[in-house]
C-alpha positions, 0 to 999 in steps of 0.5 A: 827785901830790896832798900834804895836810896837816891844819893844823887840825881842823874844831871838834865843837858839843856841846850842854849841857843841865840844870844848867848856867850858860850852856845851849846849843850850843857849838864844841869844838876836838878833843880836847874833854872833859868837863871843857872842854865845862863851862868853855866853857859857864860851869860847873855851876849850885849845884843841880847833881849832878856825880855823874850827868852824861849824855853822849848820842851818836846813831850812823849808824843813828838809835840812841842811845848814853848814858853817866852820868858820875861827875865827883865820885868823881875829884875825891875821890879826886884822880884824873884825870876820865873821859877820854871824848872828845866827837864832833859832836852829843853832848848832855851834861845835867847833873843836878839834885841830887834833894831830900834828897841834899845831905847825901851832897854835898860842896859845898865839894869842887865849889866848889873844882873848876873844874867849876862856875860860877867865881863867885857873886853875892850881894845886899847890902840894908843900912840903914847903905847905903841900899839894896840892892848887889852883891858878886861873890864866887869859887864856894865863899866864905863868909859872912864873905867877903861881909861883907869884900867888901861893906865892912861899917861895923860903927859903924852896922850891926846885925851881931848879927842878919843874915838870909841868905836863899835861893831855895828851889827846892824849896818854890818860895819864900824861906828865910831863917836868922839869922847873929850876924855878930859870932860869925862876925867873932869866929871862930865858923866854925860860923855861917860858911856857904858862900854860893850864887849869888843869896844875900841878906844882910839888915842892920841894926836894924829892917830884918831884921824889916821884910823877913822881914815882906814876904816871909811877906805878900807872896811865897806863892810866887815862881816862880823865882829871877827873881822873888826877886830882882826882890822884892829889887830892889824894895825897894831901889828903895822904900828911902826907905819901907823904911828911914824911921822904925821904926813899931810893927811890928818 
């Protein structure tokens, strides 16, 4: 007389793909969905379409099962998320949201879910400190949330033109808008952007312009996001040159 019993269950790898902070292949331990397989791996990246979220399984026989989740649509409509169990061997690829359908995508819906990457870092290039710094920021946080972190001394620093400036996936290139930081601190929410991860905040007199004339003479296109970051890093490193005395160009 043999007598089992199961004192624990043998963990399913799943591999994730796509839009999503950490790819790889990971150990689930049963009952594994959706929603944990995205957490282990980090969350979904900020280009990430959560409404179309492919979960491919190969049978026995060499065919292939593929099934296109829609993880918004509970999140709306405050229900509970596809309950589709992951088994061993599972691909699940997280979309890239297609240009021009950002509009349809609430973004702040995301960022407050725990679908996504928990936390966003954004870059910091200040006259008043010298240099370039970093700040880590909860997914979802705003403009003004970065000045609080980043301990903003508003005596000498140049709050009425900030440029935020972002990596263009699309155009493979930087994109830059101007924020009156002093509208914002005063409550003008309509200047109070969200923040995505690797976002660069530009302050102080002349530096706004300075940068904005590196990047339109220098940075035609970058490659990836590494690369416009790495831009930033060098002149953070090059600061005794790129905040020394105002010259004639502005």
């Amino acid at each position: 007389i043999v007598l089992l019993a199961l004192t624990n269950q043998r963990p399913v790898l799943v591999t994730l793909t796509g839009e999503i902070s950490r790819p790889g292949v990971y150990p689930l331990t049963p009952p594994s969905r959706i929603s944990s397989a995205l957490l282990i791996a980090g969350g979904a990246t900020q280009m990430a379409d959560l409404r179309s979220v492919i979960v491919r399984r190969t049978l026995s026989d060499g065919s292939t099962l593929e099934e296109n989740l829609n993880l918004i649509a509970p999140l709306k409509n405050g229900t509970a998320l596809p309950d589709l169990r992951l088994q061993d061997g599972d691909v699940i690829v997280v979309s890239r949201l297609a240009p021009g359908a950002e509009k349809d995508y609430d973004r702040g819906l995301v960022a407050r879910s725990t679908l996504v990457k928990p936390q966003i870092s954004v870059r910091v290039l200040s006259y008043a400190r010298g240099g370039l710094g970093n700040v880590v920021l909860p997914s979802g946080s705003s403009f003004l949330d970065a000045l609080t972190a980043a301990a903003v001394n508003p005596d000498a620093s140049d709050l009425r033109r900030i440029a935020l400036i972002r990596f263009d996936p699309v155009q493979q290139k930087a994109v830059s808008r101007e924020i009156d930081g002093k509208k914002v601190i005063m409550g003008d929410m309509a200047q109070n952007i969200a923040l995505e991860d690797n976002d660069v905040i530009v302050i102080g007199r002349n530096l706004v312009g300075r940068v904005t004339y590196a990047l339109n003479v220098f940075t035609q296109p970058f490659r990836d996001v590494l690369g416009f970051l790495l831009f930033f890093r060098e002149l953070g490193n090059g600061a005794s040159n790129l905040f020394g005395p105002t010259n004639n160009r502005n």
